[in-house]
MARNULO-411371 format. One record per atom (N, C-alpha, C): residue in three letters; chain; atom name; x, y, z. Coordinates in Angstrom, 3 decimals. Each point is the difference from the previous one (the first is absolute). Example, Ala and Ser with C-alpha at 12.3 -4.5 7.8 and 13.67 -1.06 7.14 Angstrom:
# residues 2
(r ALA,A,N,(13.190,-5.690,7.800)) (r ALA,A,CA,(-0.890,1.190,0.000)) (r ALA,A,C,(0.900,1.200,0.000)) (r SER,A,N,(-0.350,1.050,-0.720)) (r SER,A,CA,(0.820,1.190,0.060)) (r SER,A,C,(-0.770,1.090,0.730)) 
END
This chain:
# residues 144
(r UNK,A,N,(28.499,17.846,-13.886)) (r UNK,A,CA,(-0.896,-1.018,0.480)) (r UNK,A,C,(0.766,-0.984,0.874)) (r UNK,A,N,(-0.939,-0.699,1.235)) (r UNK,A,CA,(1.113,-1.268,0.676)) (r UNK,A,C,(-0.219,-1.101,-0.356)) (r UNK,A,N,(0.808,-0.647,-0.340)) (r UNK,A,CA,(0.044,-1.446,-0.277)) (r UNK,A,C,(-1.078,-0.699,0.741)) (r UNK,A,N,(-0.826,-0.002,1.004)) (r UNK,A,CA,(-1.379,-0.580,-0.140)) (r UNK,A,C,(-0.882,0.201,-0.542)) (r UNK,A,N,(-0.030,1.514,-0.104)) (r UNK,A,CA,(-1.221,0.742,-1.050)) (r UNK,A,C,(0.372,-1.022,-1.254)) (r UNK,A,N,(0.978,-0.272,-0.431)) (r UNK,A,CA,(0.210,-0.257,-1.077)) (r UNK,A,C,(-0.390,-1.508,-0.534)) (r UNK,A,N,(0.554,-1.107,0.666)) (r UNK,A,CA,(-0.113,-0.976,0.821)) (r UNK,A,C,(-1.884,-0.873,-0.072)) (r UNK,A,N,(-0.225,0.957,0.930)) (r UNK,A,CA,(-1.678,0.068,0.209)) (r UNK,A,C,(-0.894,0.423,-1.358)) (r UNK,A,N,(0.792,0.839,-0.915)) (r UNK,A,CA,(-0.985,0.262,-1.213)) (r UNK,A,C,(0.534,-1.350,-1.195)) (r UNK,A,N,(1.213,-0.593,0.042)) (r UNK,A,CA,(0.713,-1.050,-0.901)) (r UNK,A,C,(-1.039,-1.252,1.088)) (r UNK,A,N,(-0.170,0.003,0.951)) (r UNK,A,CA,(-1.109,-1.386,0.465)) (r UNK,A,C,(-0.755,0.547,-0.595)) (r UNK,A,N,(-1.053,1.207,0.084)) (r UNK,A,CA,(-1.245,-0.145,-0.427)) (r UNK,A,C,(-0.124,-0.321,-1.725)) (r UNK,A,N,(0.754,0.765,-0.492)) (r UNK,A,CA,(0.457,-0.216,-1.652)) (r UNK,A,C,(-0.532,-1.490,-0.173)) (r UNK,A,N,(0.829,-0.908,1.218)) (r UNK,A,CA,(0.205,-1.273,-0.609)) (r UNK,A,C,(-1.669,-1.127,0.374)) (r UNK,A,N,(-0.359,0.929,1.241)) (r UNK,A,CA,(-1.062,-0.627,0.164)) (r UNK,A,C,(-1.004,0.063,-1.171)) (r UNK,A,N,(-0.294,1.458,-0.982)) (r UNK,A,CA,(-1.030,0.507,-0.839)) (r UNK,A,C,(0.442,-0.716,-1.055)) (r UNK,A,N,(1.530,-0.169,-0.054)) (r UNK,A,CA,(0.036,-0.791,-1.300)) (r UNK,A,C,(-0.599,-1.532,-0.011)) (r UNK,A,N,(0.217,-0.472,1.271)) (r UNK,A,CA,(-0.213,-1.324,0.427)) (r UNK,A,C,(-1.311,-0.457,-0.773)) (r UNK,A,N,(-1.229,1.151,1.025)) (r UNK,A,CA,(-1.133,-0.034,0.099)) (r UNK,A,C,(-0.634,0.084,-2.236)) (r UNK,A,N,(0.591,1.103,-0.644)) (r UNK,A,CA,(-0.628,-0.320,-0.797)) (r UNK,A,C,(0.824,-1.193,-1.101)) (r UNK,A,N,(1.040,-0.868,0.189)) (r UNK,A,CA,(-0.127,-1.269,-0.380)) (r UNK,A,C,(-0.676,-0.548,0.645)) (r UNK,A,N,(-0.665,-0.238,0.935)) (r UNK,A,CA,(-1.125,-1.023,0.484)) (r UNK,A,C,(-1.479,0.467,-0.519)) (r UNK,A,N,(-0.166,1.489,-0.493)) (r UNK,A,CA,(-0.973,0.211,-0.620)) (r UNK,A,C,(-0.332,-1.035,-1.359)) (r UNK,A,N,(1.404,0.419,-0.751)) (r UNK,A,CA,(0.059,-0.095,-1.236)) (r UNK,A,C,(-0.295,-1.853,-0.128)) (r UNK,A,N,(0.718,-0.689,0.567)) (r UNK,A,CA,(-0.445,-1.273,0.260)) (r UNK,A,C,(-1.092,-0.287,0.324)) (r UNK,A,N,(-0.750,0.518,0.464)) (r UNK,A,CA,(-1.630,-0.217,0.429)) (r UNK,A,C,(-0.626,0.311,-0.805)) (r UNK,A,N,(0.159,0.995,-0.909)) (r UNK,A,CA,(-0.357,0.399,-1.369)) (r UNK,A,C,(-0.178,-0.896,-0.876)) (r UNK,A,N,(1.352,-0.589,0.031)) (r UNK,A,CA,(0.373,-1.282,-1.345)) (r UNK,A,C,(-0.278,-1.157,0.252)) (r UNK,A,N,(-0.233,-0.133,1.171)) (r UNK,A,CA,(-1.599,-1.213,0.887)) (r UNK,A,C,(-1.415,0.439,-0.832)) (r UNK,A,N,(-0.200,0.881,0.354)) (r UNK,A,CA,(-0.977,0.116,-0.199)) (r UNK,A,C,(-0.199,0.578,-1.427)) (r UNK,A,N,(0.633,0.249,-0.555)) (r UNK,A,CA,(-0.441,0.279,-1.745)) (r UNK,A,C,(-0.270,-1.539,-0.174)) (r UNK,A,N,(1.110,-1.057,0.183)) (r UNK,A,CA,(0.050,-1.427,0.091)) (r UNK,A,C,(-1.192,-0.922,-0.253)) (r UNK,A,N,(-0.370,0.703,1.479)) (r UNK,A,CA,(-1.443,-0.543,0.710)) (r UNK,A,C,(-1.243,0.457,-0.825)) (r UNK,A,N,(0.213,1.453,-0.973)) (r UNK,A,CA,(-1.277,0.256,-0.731)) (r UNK,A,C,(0.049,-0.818,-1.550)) (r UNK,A,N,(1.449,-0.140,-0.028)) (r UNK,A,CA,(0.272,-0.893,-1.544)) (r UNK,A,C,(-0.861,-1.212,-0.187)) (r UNK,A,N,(0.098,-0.640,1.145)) (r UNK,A,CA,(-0.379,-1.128,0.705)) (r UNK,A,C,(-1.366,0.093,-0.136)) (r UNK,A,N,(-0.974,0.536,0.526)) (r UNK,A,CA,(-1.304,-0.171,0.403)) (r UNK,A,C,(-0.420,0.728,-1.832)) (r UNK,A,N,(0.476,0.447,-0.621)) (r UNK,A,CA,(-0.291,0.880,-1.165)) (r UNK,A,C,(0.009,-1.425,-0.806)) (r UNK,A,N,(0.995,-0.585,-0.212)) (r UNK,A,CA,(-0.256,-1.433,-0.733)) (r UNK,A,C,(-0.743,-1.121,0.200)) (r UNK,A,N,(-0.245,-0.099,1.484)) (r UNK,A,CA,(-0.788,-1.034,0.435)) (r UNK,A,C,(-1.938,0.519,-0.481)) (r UNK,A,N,(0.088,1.787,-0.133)) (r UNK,A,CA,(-1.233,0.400,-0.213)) (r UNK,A,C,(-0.064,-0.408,-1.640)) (r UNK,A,N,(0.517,0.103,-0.626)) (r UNK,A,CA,(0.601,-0.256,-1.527)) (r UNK,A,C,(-0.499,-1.259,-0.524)) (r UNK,A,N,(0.270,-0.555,0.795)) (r UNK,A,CA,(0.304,-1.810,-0.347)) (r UNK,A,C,(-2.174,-0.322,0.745)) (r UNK,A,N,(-0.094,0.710,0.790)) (r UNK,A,CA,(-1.312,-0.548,0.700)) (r UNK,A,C,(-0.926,0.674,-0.634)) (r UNK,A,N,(0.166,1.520,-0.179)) (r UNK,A,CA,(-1.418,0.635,-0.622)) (r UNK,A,C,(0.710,1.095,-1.663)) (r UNK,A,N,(0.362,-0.793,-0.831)) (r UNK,A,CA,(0.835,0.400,-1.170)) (r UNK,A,C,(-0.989,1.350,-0.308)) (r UNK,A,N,(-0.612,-0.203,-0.030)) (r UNK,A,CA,(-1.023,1.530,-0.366)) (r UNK,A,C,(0.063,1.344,0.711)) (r UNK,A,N,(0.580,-0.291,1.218)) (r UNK,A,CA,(-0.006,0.794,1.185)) (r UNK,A,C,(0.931,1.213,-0.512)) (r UNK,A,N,(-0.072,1.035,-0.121)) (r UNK,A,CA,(1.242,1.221,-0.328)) (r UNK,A,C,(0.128,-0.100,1.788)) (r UNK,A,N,(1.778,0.067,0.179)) (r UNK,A,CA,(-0.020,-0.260,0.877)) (r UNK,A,C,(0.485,1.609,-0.053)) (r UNK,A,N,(0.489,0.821,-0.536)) (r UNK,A,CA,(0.522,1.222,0.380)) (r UNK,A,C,(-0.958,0.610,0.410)) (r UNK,A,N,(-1.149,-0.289,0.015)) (r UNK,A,CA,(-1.164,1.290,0.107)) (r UNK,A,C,(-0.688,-0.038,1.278)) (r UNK,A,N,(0.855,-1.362,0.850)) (r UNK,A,CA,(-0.227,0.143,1.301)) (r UNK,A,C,(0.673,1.259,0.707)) (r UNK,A,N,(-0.829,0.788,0.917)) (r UNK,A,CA,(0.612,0.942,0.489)) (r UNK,A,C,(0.623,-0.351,1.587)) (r UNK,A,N,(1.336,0.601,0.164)) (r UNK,A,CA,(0.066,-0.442,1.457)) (r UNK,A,C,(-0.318,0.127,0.941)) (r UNK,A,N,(0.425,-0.370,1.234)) (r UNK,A,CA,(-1.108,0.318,1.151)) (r UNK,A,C,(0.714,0.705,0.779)) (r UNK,A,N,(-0.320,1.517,0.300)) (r UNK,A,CA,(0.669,0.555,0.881)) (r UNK,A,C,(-0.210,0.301,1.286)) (r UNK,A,N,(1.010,-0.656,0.874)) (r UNK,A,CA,(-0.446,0.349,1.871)) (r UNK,A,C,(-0.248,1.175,0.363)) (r UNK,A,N,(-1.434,0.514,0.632)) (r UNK,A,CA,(0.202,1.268,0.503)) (r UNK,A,C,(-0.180,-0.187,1.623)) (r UNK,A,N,(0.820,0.087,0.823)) (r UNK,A,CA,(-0.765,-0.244,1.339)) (r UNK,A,C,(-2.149,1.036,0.473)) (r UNK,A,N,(-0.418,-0.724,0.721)) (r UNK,A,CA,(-1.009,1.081,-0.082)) (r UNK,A,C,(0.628,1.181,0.818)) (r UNK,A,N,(-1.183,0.806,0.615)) (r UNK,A,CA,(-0.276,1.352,0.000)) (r UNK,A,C,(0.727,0.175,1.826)) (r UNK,A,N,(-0.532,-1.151,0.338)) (r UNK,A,CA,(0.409,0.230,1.566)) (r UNK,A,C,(1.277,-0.803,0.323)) (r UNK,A,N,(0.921,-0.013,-0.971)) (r UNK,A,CA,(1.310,-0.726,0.554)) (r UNK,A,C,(0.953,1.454,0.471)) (r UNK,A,N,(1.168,-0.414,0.863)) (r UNK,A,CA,(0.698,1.305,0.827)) (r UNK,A,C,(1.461,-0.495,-1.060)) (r UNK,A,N,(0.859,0.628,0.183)) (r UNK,A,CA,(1.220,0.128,0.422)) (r UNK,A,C,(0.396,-0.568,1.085)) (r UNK,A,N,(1.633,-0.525,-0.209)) (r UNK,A,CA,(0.517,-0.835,1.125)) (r UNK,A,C,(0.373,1.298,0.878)) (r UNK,A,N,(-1.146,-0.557,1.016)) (r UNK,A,CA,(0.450,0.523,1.767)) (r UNK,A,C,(-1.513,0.922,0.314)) (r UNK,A,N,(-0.490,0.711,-1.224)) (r UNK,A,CA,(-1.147,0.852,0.465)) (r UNK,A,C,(-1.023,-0.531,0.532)) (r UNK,A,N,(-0.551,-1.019,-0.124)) (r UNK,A,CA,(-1.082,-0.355,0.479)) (r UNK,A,C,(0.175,-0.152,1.513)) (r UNK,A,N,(1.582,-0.460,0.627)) (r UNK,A,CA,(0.021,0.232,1.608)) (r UNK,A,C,(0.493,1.309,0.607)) (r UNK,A,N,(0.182,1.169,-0.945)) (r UNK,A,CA,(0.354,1.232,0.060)) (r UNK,A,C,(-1.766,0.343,0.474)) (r UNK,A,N,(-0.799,-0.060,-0.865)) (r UNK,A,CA,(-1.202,0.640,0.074)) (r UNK,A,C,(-0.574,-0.577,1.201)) (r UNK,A,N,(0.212,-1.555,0.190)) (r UNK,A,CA,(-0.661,-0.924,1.164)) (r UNK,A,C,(0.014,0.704,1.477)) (r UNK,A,N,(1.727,0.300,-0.173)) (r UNK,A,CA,(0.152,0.497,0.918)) (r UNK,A,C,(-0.492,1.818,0.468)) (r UNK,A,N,(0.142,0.523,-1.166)) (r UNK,A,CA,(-0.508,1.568,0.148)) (r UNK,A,C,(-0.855,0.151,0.776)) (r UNK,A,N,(-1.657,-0.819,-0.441)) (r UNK,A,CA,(-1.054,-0.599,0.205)) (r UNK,A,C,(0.067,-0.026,1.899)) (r UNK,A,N,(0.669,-0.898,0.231)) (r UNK,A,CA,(-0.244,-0.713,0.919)) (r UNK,A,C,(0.946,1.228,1.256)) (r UNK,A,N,(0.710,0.981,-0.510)) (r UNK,A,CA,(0.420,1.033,0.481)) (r UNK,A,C,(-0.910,0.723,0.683)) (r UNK,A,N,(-0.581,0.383,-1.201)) (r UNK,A,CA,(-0.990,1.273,0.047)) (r UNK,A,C,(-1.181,-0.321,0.403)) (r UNK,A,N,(-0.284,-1.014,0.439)) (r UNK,A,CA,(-1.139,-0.680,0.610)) (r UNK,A,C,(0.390,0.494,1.414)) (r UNK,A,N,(-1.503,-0.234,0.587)) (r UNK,A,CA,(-0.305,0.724,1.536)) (r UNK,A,C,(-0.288,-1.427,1.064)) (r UNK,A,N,(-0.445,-1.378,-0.899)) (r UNK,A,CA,(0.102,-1.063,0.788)) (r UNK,A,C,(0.116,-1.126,-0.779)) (r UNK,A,N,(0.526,-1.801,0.734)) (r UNK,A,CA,(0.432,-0.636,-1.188)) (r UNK,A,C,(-1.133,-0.385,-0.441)) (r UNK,A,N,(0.270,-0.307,-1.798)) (r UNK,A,CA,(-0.519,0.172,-1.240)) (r UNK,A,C,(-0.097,-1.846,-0.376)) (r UNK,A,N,(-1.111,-0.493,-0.640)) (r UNK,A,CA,(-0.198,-1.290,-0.095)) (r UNK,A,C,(0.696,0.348,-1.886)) (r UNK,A,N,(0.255,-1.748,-0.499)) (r UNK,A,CA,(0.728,0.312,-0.915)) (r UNK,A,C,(-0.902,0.009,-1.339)) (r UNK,A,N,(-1.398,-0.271,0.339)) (r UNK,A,CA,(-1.206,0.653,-1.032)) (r UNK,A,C,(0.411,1.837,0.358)) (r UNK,A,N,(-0.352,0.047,0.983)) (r UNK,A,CA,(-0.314,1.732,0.112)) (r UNK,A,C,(1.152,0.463,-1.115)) (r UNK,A,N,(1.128,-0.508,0.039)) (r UNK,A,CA,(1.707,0.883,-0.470)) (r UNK,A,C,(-0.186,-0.258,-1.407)) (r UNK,A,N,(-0.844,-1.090,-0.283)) (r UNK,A,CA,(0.250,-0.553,-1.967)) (r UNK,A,C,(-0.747,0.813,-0.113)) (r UNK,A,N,(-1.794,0.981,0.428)) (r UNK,A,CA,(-0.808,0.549,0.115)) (r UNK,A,C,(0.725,1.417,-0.431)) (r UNK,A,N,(0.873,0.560,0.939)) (r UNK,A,CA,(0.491,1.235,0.097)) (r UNK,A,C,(0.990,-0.266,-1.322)) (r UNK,A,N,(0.900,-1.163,-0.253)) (r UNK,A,CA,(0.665,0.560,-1.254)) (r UNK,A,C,(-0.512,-0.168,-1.467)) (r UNK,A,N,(-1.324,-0.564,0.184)) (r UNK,A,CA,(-0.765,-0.285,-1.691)) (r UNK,A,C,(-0.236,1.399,-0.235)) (r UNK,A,N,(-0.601,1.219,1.353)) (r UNK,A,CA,(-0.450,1.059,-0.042)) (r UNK,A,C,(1.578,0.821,-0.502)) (r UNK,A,N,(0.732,-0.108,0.779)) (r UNK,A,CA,(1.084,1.016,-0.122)) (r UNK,A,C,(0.739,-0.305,-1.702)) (r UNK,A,N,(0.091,-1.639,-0.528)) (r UNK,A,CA,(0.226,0.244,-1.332)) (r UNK,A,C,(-1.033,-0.065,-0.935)) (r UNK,A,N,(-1.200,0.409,0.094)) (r UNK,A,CA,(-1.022,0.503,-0.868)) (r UNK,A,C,(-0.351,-1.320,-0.599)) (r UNK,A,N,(0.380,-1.247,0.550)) (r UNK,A,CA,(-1.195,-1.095,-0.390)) (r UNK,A,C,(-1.134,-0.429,-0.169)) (r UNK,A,N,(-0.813,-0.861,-0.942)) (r UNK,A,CA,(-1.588,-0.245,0.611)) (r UNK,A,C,(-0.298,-0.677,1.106)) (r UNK,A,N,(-0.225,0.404,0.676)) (r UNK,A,CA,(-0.326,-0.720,1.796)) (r UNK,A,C,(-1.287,-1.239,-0.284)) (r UNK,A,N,(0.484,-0.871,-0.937)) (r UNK,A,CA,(-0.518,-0.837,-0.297)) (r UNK,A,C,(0.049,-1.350,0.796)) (r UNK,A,N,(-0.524,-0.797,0.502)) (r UNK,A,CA,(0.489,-1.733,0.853)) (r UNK,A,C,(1.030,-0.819,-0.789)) (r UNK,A,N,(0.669,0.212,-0.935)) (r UNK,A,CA,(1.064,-0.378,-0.387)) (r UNK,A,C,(1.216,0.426,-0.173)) (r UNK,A,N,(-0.099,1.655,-0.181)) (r UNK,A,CA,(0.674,0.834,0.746)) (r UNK,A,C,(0.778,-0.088,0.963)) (r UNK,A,N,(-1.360,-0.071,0.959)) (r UNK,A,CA,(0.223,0.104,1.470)) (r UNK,A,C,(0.703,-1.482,0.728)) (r UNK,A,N,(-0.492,-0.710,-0.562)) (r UNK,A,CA,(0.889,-1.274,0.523)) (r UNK,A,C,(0.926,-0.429,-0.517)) (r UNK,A,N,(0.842,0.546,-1.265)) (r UNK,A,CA,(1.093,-0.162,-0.381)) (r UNK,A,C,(0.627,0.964,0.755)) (r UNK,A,N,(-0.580,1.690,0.034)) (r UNK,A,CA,(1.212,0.313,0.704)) (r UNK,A,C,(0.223,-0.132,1.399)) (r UNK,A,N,(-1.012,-0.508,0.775)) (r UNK,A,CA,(-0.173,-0.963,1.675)) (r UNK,A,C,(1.432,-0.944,-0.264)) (r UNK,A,N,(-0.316,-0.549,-0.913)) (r UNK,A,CA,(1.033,-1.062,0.343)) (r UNK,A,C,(1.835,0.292,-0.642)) (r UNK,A,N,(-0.320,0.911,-0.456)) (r UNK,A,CA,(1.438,1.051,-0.219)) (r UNK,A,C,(0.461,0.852,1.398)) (r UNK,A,N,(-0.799,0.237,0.547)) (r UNK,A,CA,(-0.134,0.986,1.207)) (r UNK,A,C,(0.762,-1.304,0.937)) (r UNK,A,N,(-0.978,-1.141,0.151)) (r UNK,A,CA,(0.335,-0.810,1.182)) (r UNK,A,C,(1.461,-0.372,-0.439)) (r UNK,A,N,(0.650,-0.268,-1.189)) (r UNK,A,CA,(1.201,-0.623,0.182)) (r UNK,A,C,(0.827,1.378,0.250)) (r UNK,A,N,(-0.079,1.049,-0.411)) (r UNK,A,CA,(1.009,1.292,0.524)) (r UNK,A,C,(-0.220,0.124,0.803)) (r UNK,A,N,(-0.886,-0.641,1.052)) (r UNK,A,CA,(0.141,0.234,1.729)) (r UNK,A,C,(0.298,-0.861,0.422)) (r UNK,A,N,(0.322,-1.701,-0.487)) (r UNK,A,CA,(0.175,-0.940,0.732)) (r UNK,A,C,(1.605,0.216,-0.051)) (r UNK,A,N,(0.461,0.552,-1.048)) (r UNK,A,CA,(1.669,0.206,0.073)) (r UNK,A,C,(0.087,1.279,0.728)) (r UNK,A,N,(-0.415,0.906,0.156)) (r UNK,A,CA,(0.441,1.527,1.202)) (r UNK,A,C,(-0.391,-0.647,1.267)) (r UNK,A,N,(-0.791,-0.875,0.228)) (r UNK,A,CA,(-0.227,-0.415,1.312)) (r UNK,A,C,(1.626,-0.988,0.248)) (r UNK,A,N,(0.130,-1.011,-0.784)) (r UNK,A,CA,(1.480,-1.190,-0.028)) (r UNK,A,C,(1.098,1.442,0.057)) (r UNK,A,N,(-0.099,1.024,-0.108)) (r UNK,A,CA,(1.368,1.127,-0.259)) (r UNK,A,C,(-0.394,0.583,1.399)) (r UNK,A,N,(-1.168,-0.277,0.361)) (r UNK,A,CA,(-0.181,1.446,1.604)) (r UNK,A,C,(-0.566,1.125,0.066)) (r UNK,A,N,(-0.075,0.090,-1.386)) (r UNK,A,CA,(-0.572,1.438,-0.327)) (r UNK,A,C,(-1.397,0.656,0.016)) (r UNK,A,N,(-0.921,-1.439,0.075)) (r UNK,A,CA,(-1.423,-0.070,0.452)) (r UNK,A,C,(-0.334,-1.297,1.015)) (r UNK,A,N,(-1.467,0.354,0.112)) (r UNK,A,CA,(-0.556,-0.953,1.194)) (r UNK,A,C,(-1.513,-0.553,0.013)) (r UNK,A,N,(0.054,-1.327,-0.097)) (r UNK,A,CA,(-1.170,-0.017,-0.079)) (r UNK,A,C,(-1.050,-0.526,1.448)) (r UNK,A,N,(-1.125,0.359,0.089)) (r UNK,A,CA,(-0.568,-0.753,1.530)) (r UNK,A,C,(-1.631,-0.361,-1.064)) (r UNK,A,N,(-0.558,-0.766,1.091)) (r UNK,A,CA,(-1.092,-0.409,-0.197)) (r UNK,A,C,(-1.009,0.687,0.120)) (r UNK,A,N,(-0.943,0.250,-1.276)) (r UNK,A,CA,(-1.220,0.674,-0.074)) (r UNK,A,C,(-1.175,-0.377,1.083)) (r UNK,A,N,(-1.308,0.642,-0.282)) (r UNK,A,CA,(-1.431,-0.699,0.835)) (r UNK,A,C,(0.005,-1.200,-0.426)) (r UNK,A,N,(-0.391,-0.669,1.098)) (r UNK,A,CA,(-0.418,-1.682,-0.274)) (r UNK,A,C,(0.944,-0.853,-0.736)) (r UNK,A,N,(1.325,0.530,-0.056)) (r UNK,A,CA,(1.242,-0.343,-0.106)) (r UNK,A,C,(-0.415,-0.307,-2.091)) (r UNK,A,N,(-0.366,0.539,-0.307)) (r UNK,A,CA,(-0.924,-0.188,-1.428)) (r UNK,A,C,(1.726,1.112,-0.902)) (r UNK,A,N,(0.467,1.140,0.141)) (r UNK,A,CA,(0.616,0.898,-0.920)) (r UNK,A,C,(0.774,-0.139,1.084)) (r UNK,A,N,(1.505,0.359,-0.553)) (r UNK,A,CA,(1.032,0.575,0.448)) (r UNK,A,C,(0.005,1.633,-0.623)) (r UNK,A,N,(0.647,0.293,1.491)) (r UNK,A,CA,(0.100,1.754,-0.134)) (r UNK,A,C,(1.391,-0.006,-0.481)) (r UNK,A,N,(0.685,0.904,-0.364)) (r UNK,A,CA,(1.414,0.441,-0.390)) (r UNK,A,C,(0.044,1.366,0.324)) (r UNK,A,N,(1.092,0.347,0.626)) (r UNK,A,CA,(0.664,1.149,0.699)) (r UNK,A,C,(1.444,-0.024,-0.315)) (r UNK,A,N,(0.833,1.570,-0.106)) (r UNK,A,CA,(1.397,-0.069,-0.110)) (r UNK,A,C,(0.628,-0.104,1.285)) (r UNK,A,N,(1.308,-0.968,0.061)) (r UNK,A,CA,(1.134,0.133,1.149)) (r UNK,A,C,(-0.153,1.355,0.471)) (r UNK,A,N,(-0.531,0.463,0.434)) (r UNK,A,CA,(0.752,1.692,0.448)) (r UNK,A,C,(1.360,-0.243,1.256)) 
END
């Protein structure tokens, strides 16, 4: 092996170790922080079983991406298109392509997911936007 290979795996070692003492401390915050609110529930509603609260677990919903896919697909989209695409039409085409309900809340959450992954490929070059009819929608097209 060369002494960077080596080097480079003793940094990362040190970074993972780093990372889970800062876990473990956030942990012992927060066990802390439940000790805390567990006594103050104690002291306010003595009757309360407080264990039998269940916790609350984050699930993102149904239409969240992965970091980077949503301007992977934006862009596919806007590839394979034959002319530029308003940024309703593209949230339109990807509620369909990930099997969403094409519902108005849907649709305007993922509009406004769409518009910020094009307002950054446009700041990079990589797209373009011009003015729709009656200057009302912007179109989006790729750099070719």
């Amino acid at each position: 092996m060369t002494d960077y290979m080596v080097e480079g795996l003793a940094k990362k070692r040190a970074e993972i170790a780093g990372e889970i003492e800062r876990t473990h401390e956030r942990l012992r915050a927060l066990a802390l922080d439940l000790e805390h609110v567990d006594a103050t529930l104690r002291i306010v509603a003595p009757n309360m079983a407080v264990e039998t609260i269940k916790p609350k677990v984050f699930r993102p919903p149904a239409d969240w991406s992965k970091r980077g896919e949503m301007t992977r697909v934006v862009l596919s989209i806007l590839r394979t298109a034959r002319q530029p695409m308003t940024t309703r039409e593209i949230a339109e085409r990807m509620v369909v392509e990930r099997g969403l309900v094409a519902d108005t809340a849907t649709l305007n959450s993922m509009g406004r997911r769409v518009a910020c992954a094009l307002r950054r490929q446009r700041e990079l070059g990589r797209a373009r936007s011009t003015e729709g009819a009656a200057g009302f929608w912007q179109l989006w097209e790729i750099v070719r």
